[in-house]
N, C-alpha and C positions, 0 to 999 in steps of 0.2 A: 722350400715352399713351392707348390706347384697354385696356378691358378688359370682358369678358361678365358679371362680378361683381367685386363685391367682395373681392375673396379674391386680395391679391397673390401669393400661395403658388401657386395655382391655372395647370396649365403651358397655359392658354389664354388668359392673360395676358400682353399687347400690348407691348412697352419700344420705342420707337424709341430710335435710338443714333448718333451722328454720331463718324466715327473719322477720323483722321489717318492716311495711311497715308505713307509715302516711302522710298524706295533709294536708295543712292549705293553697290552693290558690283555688279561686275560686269554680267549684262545688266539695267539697272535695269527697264525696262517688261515684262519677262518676269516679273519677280521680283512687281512687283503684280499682274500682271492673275494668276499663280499663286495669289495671295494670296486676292486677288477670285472667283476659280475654286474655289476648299477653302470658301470662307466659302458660297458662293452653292449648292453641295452638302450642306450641313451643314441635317439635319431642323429644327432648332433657330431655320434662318433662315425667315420667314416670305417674303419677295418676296429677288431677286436685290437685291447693292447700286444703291443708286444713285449713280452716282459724279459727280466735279467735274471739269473741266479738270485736265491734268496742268501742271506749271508747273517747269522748272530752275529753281532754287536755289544760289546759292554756299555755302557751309560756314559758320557763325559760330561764335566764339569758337574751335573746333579748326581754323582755315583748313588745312590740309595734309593736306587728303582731297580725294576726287573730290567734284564738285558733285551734288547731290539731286536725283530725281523725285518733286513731291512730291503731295500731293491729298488728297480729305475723300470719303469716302462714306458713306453713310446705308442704314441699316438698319432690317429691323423684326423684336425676334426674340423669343421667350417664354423667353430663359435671364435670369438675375437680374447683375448689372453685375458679380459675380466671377467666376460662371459664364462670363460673354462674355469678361473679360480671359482666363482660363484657356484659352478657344476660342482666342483671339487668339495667346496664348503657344506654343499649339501650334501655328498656323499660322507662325506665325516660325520655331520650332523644325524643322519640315518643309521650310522652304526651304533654312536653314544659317543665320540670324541666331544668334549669338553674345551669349551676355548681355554684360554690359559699359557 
């Protein structure tokens, strides 16, 4: 974490953030790099992600779904870590993710 003061409150204030992202519903690599695309337009994000290799995935413990795309990207943003789930939740919500 980088920051210009002291002043965690302060919205010029640094957080890097490593996120988890993956799909298993329909066109799974459409659905992130979507995901990737809302995040990477959002003022809040300071650089586009950086992302990891994508990698299939089989299902664990609920085996009787379609297999996973799955991947990590990094972030550097000045919202505070509920602010960023909140960002997050709305980007899921804009795809069609389903709580649950």
């Amino acid at each position: 974490q980088t920051s210009n003061n002291n002043n965690n409150n302060n919205s010029t204030y640094k957080r890097r953030a490593y996120i988890a992202i993956g799909s298993n519903m329909g066109d799974r690599f459409h659905n992130i790099m979507s995901a990737l695309s809302q995040l990477s337009s959002s003022s809040s994000i300071i650089h586009p992600p950086t992302t990891s290799y994508l990698h299939e995935t089989k299902p664990m413990y609920v085996t009787d779904q379609p297999a996973f795309l799955n991947g990590v990207f990094e972030i550097e943003t000045t919202l505070t870590p509920r602010k960023l789930l909140d960002e997050l939740k709305k980007v899921e919500r804009s795809i069609g993710r389903k709580e649950g």
